[in-house]
TIVO-2410 file (N, C-alpha, C; in nm, 3 decimals):
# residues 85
REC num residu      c1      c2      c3 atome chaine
REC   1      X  10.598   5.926  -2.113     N      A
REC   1      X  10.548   5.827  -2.020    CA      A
REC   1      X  10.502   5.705  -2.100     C      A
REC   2      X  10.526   5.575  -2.089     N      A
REC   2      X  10.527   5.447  -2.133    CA      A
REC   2      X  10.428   5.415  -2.095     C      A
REC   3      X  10.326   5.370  -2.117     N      A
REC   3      X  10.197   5.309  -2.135    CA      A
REC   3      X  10.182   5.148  -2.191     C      A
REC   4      X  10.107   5.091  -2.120     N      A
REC   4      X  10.115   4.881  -2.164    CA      A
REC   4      X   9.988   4.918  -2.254     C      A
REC   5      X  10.014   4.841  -2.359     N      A
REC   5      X   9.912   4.778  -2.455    CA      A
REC   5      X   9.808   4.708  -2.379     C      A
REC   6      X   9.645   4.749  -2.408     N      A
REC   6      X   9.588   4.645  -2.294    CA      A
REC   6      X   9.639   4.504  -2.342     C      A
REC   7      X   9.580   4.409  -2.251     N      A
REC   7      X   9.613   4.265  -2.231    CA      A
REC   7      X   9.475   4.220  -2.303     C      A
REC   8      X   9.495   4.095  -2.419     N      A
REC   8      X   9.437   4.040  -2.527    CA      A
REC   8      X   9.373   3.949  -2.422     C      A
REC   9      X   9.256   3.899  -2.373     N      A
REC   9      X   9.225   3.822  -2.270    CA      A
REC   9      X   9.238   3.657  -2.324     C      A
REC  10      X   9.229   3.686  -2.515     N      A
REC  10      X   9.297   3.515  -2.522    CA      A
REC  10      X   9.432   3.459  -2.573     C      A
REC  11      X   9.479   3.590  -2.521     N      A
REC  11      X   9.676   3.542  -2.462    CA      A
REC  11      X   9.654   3.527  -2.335     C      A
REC  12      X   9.578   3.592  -2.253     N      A
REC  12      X   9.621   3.542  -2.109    CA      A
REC  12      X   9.568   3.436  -2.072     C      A
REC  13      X   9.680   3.345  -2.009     N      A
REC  13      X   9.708   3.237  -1.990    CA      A
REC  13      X   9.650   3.196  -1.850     C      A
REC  14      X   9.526   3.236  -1.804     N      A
REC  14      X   9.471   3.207  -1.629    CA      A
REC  14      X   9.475   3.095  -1.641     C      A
REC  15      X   9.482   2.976  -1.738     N      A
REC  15      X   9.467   2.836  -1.698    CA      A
REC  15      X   9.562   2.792  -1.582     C      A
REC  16      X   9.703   2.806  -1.637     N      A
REC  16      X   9.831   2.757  -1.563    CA      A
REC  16      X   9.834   2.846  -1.413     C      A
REC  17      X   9.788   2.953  -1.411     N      A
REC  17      X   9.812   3.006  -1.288    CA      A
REC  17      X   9.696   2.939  -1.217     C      A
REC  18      X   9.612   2.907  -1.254     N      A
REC  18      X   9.466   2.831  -1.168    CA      A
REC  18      X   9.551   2.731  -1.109     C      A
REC  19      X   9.621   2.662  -1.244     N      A
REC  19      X   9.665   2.544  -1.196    CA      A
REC  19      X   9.790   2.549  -1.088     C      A
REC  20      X   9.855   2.633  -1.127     N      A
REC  20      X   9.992   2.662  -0.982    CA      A
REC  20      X   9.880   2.699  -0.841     C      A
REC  21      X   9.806   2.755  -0.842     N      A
REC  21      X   9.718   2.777  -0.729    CA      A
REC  21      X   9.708   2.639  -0.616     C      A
REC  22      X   9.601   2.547  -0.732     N      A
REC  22      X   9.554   2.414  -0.682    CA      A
REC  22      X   9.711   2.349  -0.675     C      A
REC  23      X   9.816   2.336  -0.728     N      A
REC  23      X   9.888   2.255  -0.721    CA      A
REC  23      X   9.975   2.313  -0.551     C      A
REC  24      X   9.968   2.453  -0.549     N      A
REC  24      X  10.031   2.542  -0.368    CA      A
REC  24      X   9.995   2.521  -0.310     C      A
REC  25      X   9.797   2.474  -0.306     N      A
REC  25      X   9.723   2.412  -0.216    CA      A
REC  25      X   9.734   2.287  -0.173     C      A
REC  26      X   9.802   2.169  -0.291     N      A
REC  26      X   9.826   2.055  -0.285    CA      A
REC  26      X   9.933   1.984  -0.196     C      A
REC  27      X  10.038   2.114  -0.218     N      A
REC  27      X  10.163   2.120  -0.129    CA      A
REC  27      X  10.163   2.164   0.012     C      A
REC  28      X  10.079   2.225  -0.027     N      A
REC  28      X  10.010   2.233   0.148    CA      A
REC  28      X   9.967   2.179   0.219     C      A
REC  29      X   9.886   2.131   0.178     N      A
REC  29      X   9.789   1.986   0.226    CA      A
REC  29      X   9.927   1.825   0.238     C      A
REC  30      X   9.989   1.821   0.173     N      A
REC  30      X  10.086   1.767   0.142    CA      A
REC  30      X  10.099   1.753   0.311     C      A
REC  31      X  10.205   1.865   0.337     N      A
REC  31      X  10.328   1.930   0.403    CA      A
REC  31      X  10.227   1.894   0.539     C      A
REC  32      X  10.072   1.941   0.546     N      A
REC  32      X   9.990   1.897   0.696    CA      A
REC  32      X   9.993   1.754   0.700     C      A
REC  33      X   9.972   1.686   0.615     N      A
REC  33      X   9.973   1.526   0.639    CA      A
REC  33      X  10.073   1.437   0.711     C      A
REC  34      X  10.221   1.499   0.629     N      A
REC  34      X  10.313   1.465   0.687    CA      A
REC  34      X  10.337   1.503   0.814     C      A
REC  35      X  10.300   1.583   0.888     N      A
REC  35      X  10.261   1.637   1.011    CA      A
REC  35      X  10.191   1.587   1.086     C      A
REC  36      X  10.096   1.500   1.047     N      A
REC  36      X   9.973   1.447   1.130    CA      A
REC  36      X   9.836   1.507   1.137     C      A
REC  37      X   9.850   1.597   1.049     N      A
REC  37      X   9.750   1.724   1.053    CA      A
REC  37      X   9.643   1.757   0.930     C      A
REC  38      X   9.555   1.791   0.998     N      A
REC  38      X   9.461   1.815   0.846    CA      A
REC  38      X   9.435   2.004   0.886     C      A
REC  39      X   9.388   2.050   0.782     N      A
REC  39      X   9.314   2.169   0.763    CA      A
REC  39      X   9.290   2.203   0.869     C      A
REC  40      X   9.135   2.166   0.920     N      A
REC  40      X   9.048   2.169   0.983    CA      A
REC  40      X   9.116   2.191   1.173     C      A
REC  41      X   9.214   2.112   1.123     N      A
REC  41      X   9.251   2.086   1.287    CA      A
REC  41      X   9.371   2.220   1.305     C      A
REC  42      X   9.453   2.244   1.221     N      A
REC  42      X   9.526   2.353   1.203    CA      A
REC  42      X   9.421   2.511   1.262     C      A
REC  43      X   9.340   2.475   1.139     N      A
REC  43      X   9.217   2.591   1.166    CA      A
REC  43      X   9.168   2.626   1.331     C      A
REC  44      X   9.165   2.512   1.393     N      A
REC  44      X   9.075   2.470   1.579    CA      A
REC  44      X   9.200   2.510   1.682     C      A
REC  45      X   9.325   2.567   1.588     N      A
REC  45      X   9.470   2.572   1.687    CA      A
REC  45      X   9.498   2.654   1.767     C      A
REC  46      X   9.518   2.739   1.858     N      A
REC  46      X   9.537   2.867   1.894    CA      A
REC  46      X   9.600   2.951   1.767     C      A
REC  47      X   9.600   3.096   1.729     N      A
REC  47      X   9.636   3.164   1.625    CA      A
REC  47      X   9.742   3.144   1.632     C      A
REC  48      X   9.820   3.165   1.701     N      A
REC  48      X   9.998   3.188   1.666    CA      A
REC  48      X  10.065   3.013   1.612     C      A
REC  49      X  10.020   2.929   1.701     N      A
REC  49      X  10.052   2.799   1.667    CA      A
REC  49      X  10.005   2.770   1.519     C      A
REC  50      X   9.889   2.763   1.503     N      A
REC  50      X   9.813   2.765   1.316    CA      A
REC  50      X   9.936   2.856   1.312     C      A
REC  51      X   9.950   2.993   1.311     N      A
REC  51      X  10.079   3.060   1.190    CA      A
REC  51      X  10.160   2.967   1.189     C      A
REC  52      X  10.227   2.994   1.300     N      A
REC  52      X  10.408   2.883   1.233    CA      A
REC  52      X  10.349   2.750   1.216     C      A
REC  53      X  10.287   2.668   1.199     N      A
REC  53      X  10.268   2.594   1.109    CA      A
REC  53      X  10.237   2.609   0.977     C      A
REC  54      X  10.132   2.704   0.966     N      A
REC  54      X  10.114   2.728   0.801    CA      A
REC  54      X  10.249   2.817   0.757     C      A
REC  55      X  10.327   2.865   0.853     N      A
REC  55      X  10.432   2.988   0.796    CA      A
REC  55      X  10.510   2.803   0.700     C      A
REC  56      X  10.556   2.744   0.819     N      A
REC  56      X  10.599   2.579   0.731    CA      A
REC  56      X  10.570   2.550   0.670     C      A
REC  57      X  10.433   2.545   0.623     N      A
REC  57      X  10.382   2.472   0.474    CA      A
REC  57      X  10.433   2.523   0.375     C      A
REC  58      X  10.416   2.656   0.456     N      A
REC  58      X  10.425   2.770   0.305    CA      A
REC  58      X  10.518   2.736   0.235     C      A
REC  59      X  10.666   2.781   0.382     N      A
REC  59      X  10.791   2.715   0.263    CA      A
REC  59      X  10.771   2.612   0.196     C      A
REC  60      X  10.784   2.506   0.270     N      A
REC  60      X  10.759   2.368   0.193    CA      A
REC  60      X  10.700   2.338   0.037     C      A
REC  61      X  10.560   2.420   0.018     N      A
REC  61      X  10.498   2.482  -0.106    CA      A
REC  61      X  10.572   2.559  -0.210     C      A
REC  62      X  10.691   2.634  -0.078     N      A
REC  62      X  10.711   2.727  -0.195    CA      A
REC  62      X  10.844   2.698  -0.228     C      A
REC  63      X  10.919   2.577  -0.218     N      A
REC  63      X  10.997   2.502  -0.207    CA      A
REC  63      X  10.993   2.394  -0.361     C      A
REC  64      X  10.877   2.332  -0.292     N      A
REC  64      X  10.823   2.253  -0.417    CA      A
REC  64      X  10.781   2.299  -0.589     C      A
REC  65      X  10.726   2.446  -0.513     N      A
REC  65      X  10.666   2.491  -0.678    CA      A
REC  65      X  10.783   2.522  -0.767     C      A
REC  66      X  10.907   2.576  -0.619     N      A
REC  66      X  11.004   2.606  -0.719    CA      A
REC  66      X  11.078   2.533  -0.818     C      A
REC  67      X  11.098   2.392  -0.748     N      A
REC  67      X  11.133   2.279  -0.818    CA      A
REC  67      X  11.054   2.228  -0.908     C      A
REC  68      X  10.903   2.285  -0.905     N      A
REC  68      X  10.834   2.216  -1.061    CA      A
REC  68      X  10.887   2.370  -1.165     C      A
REC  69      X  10.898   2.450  -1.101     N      A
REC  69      X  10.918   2.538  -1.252    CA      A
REC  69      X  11.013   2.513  -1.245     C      A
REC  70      X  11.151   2.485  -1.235     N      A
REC  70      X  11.273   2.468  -1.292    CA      A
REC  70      X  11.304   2.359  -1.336     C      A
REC  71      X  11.211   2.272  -1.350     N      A
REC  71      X  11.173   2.155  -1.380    CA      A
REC  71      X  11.107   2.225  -1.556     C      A
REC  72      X  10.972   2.254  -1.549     N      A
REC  72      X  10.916   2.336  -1.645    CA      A
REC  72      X  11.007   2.418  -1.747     C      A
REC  73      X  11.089   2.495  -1.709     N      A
REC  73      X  11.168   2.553  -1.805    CA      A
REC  73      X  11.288   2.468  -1.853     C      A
REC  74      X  11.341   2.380  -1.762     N      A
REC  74      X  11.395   2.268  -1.846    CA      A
REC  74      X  11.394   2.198  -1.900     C      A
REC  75      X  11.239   2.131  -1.903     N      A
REC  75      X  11.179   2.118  -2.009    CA      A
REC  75      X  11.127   2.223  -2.135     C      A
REC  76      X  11.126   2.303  -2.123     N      A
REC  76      X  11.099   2.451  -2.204    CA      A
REC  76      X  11.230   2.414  -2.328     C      A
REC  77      X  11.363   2.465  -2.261     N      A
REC  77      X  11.513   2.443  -2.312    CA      A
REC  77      X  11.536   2.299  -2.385     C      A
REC  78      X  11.485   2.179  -2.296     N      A
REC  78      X  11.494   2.111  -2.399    CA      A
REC  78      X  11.406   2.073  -2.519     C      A
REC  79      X  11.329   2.133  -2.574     N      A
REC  79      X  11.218   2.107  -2.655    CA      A
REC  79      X  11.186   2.257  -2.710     C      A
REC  80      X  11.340   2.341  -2.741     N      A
REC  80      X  11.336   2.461  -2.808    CA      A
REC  80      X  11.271   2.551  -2.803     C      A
REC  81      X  11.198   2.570  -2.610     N      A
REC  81      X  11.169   2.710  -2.591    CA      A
REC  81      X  10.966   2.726  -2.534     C      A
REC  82      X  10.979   2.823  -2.503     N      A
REC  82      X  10.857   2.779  -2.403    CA      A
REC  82      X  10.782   2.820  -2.518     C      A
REC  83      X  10.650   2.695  -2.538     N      A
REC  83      X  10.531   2.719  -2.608    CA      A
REC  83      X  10.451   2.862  -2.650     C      A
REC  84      X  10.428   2.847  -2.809     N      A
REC  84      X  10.355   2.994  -2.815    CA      A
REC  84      X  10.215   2.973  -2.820     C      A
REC  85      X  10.163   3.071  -2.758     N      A
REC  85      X  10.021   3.063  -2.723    CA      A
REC  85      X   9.929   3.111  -2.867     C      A
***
């Protein structure tokens, strides 16, 4: 049975995932604006209406993040490979 080495806590890298967090939130917030919509008012909606709207953001978010990491690793490739920590 294969067992993981614990995890060195200063290899792990929580910065960038903080930062993909705030940046999913950003795209979110994004995606309500263009809508006409803030948070708050999403939040005051009947439940099902708030879902398929946020189910929309989501994509939209998850749309966008995808295009910054493939963005990210192509930059990775061109500049000989993703950074060592």
């Amino acid at each position: 049975m294969a067992t993981t080495p614990p995890t060195d806590p200063e290899l792990t890298d929580t910065g960038a995932r903080e930062s993909y967090e705030h940046l999913e939130q950003a795209y979110i917030l994004e995606y309500l604006r263009s809508q006409g919509l803030t948070l708050e008012q999403v939040r005051a909606m009947p439940a099902e209406q708030a879902k398929e709207i946020m189910r929309a953001a989501s994509i939209y978010a998850s749309a966008q993040m995808a295009t910054v990491e493939a963005r990210a690793h192509l930059v990775e490739e061109l500049h000989g490979g993703p950074r060592a920590l």
